[in-house]
N, C-alpha and C positions, 0 to 999 in steps of 0.2 A: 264548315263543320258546325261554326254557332248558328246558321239556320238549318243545318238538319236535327240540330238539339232540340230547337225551338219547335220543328215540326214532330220530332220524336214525343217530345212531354205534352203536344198538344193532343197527337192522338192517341196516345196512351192515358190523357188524363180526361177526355171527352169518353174512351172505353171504362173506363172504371168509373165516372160519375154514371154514366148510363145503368153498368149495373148494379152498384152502391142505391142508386134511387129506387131500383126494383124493388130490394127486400125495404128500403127505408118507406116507396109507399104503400105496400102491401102492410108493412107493420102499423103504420098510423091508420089505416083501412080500419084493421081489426081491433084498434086501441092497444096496442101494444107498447108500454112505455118505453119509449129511444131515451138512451143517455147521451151518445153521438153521433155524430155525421159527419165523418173523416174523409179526407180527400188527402193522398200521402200518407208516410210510415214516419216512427221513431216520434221525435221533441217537436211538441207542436209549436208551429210558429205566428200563428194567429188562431180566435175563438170568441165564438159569440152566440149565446143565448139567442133562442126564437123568439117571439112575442109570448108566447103564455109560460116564459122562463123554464122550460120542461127540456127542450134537444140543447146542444151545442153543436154548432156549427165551426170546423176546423179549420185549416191547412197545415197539415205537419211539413217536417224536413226536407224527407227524403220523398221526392217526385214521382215514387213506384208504390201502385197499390192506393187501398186504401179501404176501410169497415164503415160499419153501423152498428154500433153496439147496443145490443137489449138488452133489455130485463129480462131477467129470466132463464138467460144461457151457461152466467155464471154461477159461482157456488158462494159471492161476497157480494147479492145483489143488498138493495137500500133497503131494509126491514119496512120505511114509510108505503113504501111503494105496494097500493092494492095486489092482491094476489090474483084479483080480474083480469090485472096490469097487466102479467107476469106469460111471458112466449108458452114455458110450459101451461100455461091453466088453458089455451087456447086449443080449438078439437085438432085433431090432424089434417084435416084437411086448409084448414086455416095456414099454419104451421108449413105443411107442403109447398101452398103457393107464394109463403113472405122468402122459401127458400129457393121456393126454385125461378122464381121473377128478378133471382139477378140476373142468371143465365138467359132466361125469357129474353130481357132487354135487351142483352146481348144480340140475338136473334133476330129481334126486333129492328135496333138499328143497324144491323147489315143487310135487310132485306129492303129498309130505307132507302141507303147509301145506294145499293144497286140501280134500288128502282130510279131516283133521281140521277144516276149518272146515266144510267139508257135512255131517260127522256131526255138528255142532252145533248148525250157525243150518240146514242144508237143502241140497241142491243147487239151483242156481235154472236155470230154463229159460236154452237160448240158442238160443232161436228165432227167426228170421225174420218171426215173423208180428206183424202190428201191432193191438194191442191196443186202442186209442186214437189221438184225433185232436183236439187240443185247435183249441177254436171259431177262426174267424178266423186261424189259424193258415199260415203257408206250405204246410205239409200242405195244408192243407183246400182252400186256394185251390186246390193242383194236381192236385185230384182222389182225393185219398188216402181211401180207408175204413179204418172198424173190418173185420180178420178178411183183408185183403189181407199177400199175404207179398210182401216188396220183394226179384225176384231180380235185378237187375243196378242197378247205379250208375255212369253214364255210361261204359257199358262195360265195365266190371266186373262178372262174374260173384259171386255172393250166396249162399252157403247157409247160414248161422247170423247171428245176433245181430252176433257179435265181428268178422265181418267188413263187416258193414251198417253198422256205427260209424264204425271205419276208415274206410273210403271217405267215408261224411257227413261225417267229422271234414277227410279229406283235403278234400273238393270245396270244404266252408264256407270253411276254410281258407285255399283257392287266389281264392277268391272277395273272399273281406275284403283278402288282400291287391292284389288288382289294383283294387278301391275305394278305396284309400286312391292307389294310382298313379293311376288315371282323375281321381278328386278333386283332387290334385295339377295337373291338366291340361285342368282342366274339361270331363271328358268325362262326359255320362254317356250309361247305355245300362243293355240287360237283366243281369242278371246271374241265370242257369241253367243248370241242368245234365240230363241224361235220364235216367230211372231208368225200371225196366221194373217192374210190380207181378203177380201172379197172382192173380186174384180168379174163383175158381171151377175153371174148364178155359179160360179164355179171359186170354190174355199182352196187358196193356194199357202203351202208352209217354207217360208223361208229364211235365213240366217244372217239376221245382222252384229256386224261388227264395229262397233260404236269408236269415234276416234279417240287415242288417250288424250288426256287431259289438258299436257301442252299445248297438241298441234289445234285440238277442239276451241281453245282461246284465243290462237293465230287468226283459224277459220271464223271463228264466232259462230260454229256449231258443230256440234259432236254428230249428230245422226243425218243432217243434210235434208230433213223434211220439211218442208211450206205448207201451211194449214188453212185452210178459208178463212181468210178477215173478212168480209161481208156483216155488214148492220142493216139490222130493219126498227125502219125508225116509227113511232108511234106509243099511244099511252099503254094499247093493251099489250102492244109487243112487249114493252118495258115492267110492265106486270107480270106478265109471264114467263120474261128472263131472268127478275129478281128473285122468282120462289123456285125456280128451274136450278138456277145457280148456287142458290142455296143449297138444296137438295142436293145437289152436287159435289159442293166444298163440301159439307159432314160427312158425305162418304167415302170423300178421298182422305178426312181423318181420321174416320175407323178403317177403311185399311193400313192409313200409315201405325194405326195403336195396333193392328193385328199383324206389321211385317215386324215393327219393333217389339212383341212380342218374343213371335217364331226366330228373330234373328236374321230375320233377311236387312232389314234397316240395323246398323249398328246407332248407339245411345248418342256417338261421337256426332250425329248429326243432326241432335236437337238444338234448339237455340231460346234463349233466354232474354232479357233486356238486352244483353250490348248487342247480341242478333238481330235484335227488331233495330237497335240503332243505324245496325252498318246496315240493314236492307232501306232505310229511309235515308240513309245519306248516297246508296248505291242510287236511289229512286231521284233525290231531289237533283244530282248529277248529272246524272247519264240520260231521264227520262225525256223525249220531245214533249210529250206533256203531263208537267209534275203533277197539277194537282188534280187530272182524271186517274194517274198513276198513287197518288199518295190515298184518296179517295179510295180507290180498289184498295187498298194496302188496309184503309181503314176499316172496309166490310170482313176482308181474311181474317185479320186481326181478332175484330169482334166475335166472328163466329169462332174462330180459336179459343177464348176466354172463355165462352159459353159452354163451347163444349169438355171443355178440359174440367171446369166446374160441376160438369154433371158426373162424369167419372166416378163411379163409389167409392173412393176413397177418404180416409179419413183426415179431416182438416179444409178437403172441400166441401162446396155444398151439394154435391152428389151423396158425399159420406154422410152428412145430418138427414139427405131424403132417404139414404138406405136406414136411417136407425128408424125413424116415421114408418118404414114399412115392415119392418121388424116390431114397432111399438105396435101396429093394428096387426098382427100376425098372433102376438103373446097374448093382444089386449091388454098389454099395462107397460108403462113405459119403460127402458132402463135406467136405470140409475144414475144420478146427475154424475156424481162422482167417476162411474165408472165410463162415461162417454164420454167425458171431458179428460181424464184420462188416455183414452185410446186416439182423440181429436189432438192433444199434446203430443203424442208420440207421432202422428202423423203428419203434425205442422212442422216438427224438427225431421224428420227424413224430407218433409219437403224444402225446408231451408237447405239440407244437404245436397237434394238434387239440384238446386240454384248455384250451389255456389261451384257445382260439378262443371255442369253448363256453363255457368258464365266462364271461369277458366276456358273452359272448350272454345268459345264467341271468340275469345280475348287472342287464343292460339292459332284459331281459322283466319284473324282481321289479319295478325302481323306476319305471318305465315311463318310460323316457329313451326 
């Protein structure tokens, strides 16, 4: 556990200097005066002035998160301080990119990460097509072959691997828990879903029935499918997996924001800090190889922060690029008072939804 802690705070705290440096260099770009440059939350535990005595350089307490605080965001900035200085006095378009270059970085280094672990271990397929069929398996029962590519999941459109996951992961999912409700209730009945397979030139609809939860943990898999592990190894290959993959991961989390929307994902299955901890302790564990495993775990990651920070919401920096795009819409800005405002109110529902989640991580780990 103390080295999955170790590898927890490492990649957690290598994701947030990567985006913290965003807005920190895009702000020094445009002359924007930094008061600090935080790594961690709460009572700082170290701090040191730059050379031209202007940033402070931090480490706080607590090992989650961490800011850059400017000029110009608050409503109690330094009177000394040029009004040149000042975030607001900067055009929007300025403004725009010191906001949106932390998520950028985000971005940025997990298409890194990718590219440098496909130039080492390979790029691996992410295709559709099913490789395998293990015997007796739910597959097998519902008709599934070797060399069939699975394009829809109960209505779900299908074109790679990452998205074929997703959906199995969602359906099993939605399935297990309405067995433990029915069980509850003593109902029972079928439990399936429709997927569509392409086997040839000819589109075939068939019904699977995914194992419950137990026996799926016995087996060590619930659907009984084998997918092509094949790499192809080379630079451009490795280029071309990394911005593929990407492209990829953000679309399988705007569908998971549009299933937890609709309600098909329930809220019960987000996860928080102690979520990223137990999947780094499941990873440094279980994994044949940790650190191409904790590596991936770091590009997901990355791309998760990035994206959850674009979000319009208030409190992230999606919410500051929705008020910039509202400022050029009015032509004149809102009012400090009153965005700061609305940016409070959504930084406390966002502390509420952490501490929701974290209980939730805390109830999933010990299995209460």
């Amino acid at each position: 556990m103390i080295l999955s802690i170790l590898y927890f705070l490492l990649i957690l705290g290598t994701i947030v200097l990567v985006h913290e440096f965003g807005h920190f260099f895009f702000a020094k770009l445009f002359g924007v005066y930094v008061y600090e440059f935080s790594l961690g939350m709460g009572p700082k535990l170290f701090g040191k002035k730059g050379k031209n005595g202007e940033t402070e350089y931090c480490i706080r307490a607590i090992p989650i998160g961490g800011f850059v605080q400017l000029a110009g965001e608050g409503l109690d900035d330094d009177k000394s301080i040029p009004k040149k200085r000042l975030l607001q006095s900067k055009p929007v378009w300025q403004r725009f990119l010191i906001m949106f270059f932390g998520a950028g970085n985000n971005f940025i280094l997990a298409i890194v990460t990718l590219f440098v672990l496909a130039l080492i271990v390979g790029a691996p397929s992410n295709s559709n097509m099913i490789k395998g069929v293990i015997p007796g398996s739910p597959a097998e029962v519902a008709g599934i072959n070797k060399g069939d590519y699975i394009v829809e999941v109960n209505g779900n459109s299908v074109s790679n691997l990452d998205e074929l996951q997703l959906y199995l992961t969602i359906e099993t999912m939605n399935i297990n828990e309405q067995r433990v409700k029915d069980k509850a209730e003593n109902i029972e009945k079928k439990y399936d879903f429709e997927i569509k397979v392409l086997r040839g030139k000819e589109t075939l609809s068939l019904r699977l029935e995914p194992l419950d939860e137990e026996t799926a943990k016995e087996k060590e898999y619930s659907v009984g499918i084998e997918f092509d592990n094949t790499r192809k190894h080379g630079f451009f290959a490795a280029i071309s997996y990394s911005f593929k993959k990407t492209g990829s991961l953000i679309k399988q989390m705007v569908i998971t924001i549009k299933e937890l929307i609709t309600g098909n994902v329930s809220t019960k299955n987000l996860s928080g800090p102690v979520g990223i901890l137990r999947a780094v302790d499941q990873t440094q564990k279980e994994s044949t190889s940790t650190l191409v495993d904790l590596f991936s775990l770091l590009a997901l990651l990355s791309l998760n922060v990035g994206f959850i920070n674009l979000i319009p919401f208030p409190a992230f920096d999606g919410g500051r690029i929705l008020f910039l795009f509202i400022e050029k819409i009015r032509r004149k800005p809102i009012k400090p008072e009153v965005e700061n405002m609305i940016n409070n109110i959504g930084f406390v529902l966002l502390l509420l939804l952490i501490v929701y989640v974290t209980f939730g991580d805390i109830r999933n780990w010990i299995g209460f």
